[in-house]
C-alpha positions in Angstrom: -75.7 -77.7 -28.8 -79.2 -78.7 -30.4 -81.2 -81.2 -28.1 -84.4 -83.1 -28.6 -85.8 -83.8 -25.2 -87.4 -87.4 -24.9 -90.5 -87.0 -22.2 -90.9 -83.2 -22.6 -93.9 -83.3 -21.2 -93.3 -84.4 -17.9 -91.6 -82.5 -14.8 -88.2 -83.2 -16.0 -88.7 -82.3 -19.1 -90.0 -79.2 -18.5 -87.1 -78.6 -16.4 -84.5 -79.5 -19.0 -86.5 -77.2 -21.3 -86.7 -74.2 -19.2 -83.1 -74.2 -18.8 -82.4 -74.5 -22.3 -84.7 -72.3 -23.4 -82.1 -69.5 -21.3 -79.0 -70.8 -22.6 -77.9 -72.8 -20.1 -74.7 -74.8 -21.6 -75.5 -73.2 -24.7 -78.1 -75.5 -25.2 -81.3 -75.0 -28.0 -84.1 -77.1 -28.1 -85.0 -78.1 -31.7 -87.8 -80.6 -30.6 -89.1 -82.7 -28.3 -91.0 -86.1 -28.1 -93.4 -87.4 -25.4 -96.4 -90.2 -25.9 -99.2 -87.7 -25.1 -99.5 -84.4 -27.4 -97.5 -81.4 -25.5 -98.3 -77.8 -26.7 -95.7 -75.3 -27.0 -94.7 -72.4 -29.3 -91.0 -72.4 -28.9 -90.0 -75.8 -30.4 -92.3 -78.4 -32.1 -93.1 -82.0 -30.5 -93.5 -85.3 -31.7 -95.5 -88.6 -30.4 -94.1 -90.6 -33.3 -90.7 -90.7 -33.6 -91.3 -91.7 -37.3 -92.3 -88.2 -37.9 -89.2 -86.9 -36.0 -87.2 -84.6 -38.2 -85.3 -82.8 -36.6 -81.7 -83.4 -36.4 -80.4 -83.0 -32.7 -77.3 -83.0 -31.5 -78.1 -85.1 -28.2 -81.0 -86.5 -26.9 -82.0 -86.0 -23.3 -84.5 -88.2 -21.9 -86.1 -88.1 -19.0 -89.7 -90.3 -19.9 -90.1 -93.5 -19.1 -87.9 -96.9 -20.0 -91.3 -99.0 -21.9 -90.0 -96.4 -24.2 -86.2 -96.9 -24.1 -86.2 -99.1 -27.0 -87.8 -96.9 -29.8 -86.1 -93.9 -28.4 -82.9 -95.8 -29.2 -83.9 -96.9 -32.0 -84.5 -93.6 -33.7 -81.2 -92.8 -32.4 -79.1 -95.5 -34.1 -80.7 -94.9 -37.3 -80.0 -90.8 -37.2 -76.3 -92.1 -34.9 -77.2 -89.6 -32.1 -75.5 -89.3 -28.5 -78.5 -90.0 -25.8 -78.1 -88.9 -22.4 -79.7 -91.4 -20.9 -81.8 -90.5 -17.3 -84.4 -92.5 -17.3 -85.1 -95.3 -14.5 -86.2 -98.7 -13.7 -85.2 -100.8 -16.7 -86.1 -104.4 -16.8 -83.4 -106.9 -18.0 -84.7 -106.9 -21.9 -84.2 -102.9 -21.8 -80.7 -103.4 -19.9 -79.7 -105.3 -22.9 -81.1 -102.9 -25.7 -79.3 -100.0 -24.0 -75.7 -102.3 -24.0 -76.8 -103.3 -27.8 -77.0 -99.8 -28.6 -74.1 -98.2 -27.0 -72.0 -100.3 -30.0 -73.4 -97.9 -32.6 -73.8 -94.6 -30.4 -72.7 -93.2 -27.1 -75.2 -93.4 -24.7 -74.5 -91.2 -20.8 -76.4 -93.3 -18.1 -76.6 -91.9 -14.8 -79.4 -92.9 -11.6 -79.1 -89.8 -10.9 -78.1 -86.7 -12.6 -76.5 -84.4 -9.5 -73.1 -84.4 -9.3 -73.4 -83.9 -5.4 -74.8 -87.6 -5.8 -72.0 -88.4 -7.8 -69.7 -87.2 -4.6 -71.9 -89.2 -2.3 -71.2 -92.5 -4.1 -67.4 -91.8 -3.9 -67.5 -91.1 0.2 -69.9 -93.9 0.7 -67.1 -96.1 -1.0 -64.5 -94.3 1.3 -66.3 -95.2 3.7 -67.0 -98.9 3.8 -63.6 -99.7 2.7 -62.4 -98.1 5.7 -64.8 -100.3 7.9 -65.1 -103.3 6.3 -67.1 -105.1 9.4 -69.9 -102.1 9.8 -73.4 -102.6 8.7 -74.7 -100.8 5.7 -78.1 -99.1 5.6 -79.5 -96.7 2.7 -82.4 -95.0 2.8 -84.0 -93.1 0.3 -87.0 -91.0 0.1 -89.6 -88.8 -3.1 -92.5 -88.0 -3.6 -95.4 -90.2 -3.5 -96.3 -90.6 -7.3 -92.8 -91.8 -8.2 -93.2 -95.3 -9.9 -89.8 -97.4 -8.8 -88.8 -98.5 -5.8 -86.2 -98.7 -4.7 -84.6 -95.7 -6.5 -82.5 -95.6 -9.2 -80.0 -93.7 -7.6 -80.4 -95.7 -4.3 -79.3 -99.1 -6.4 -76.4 -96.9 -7.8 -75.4 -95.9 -4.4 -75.5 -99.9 -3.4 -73.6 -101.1 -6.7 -71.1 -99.2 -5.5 -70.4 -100.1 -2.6 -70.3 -104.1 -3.7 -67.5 -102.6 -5.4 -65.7 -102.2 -2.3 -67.4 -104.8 -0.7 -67.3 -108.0 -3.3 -69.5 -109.9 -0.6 -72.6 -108.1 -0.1 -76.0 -108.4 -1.1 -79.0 -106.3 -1.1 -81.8 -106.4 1.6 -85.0 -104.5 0.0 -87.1 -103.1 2.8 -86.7 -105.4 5.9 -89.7 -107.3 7.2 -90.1 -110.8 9.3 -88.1 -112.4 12.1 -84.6 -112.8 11.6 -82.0 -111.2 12.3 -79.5 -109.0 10.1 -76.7 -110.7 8.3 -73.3 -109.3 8.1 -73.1 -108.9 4.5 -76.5 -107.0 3.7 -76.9 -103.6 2.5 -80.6 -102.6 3.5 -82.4 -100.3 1.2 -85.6 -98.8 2.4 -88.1 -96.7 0.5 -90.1 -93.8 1.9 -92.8 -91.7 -0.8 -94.8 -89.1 0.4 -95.6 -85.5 -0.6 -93.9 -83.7 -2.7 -90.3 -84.9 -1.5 -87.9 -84.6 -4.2 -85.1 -86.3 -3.3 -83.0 -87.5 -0.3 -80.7 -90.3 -0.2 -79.0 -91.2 3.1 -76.2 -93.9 3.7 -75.4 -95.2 7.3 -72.6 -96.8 8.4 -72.2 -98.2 11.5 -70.0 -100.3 14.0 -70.6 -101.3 17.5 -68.6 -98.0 18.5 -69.5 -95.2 16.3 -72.2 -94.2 12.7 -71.4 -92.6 10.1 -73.9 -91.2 8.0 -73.8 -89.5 4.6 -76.4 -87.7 3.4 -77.6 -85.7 -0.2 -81.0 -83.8 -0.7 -82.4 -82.0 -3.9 -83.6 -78.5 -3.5 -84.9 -78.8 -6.8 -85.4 -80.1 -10.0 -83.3 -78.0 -11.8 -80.1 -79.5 -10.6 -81.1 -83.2 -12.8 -81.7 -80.6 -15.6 -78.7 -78.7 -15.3 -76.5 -82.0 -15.1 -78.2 -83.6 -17.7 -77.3 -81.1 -20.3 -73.9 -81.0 -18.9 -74.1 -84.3 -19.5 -75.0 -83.9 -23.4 -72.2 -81.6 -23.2 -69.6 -84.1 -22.6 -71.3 -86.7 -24.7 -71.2 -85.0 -28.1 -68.5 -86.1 -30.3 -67.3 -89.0 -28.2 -67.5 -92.4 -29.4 -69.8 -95.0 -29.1 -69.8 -96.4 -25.7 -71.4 -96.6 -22.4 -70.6 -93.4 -20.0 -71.3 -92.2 -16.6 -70.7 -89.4 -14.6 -67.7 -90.5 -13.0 -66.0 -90.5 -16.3 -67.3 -87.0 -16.9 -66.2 -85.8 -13.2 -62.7 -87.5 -14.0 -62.3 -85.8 -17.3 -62.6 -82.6 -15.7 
């Protein structure tokens, strides 16, 4: 499996990378791209993707989404599967990323970890099985991530409006009124070096329920990310997640 890796300059990229570079999923690294020159003697980089020429088998990107478009882009004309990991996409992005899952398939996931991926299924459970309790999530990194809330905290909320058609989404919680039935509060915490932590509360007048994933480290995005690519190659253009991956399996 030959992947280009989209932001291999940052952590996750290094991440994805490393594991590569040891044969994790079989994986090679023929190249990798990032805005900002990136020095390294095992594969050679790119900061213009008209340059690229290398001919991957998946892209992995972990950068940021101004660059979603021209990543894409590249990746129509050369019709290349992207695992797409990236975060915090405004509504223009949103609808290059649909556009562009006509001509290739394109993996979107908040979060990579597939313990995540088990979270979102027993939150579910667990709201459908107490449809009056109040919903809380709270998610906490480190203190130089950009969006907020997280990616994977909005994923967690999404689906739980699955299950619960009526609710609506309470970012952070500040003023004098009090809470509404139907809110799911989401409340961002960045300091340190935190990597991850996501934690869902449910709760009734009589008893709480909480749910609750932390990283360890980085290397778990990395690892599911290329198990990601795995899956993705020679499927058809489409959107995919990791619950379709999970199911397959």
């Amino acid at each position: 499996m030959r992947i280009l890796i989209c932001g291999v300059g940052g952590r996750m990229g290094r991440e994805v990378a490393k594991l590569a570079l040891n044969g994790v999923r079989g994986a090679e690294v023929v190249a990798g791209f990032d805005i900002l020159p990136v020095d390294t003697r095992e594969f050679r980089t790119f900061t213009d993707w008209e340059r690229v020429d290398a001919t991957p088998d998946c892209i992995v990107d972990f950068s940021h989404h101004a660059g979603t478009k021209a990543m894409l882009e590249f990746a129509k004309s050369r019709s290349i599967p992207v695992v797409l990991a990236t975060t915090g996409h405004t509504e223009e992005e949103e609808a290059v990323i649909l556009e562009a899952s006509r001509h290739v398939p394109i993996f979107r996931s908040a979060n990579m970890s597939l313990g995540v991926a088990l979270l979102v299924e027993l939150a579910k459970t667990t709201v459908k099985t107490f449809p009056e309790a109040d919903i809380e999530i709270i998610e906490k990194h480190h203190n130089r991530k950009l969006d907020a809330p997280s990616g994977t905290a909005l994923l967690i909320a999404n689906a739980i409006r699955e299950v619960r058609k009526t609710a609506k989404l309470m970012l952070g919680r500040a003023g004098n009124a009090k809470r509404e039935p139907d809110e799911i509060g989401i409340h961002a915490v960045r300091m340190g070096n935190i990597i991850g932590e996501h934690e869902v509360i449910v709760g009734t007048d009589t008893q709480t329920i909480t749910l609750k994933h932390e990283a360890h480290s980085r290397a778990l995005f990395a690892e599911g990310a290329l198990a990601a690519a795995a899956f993705l190659i020679g499927k058809e253009a489409g959107l995919y997640d990791m619950k379709r991956m999970i199911d397959q399996d």
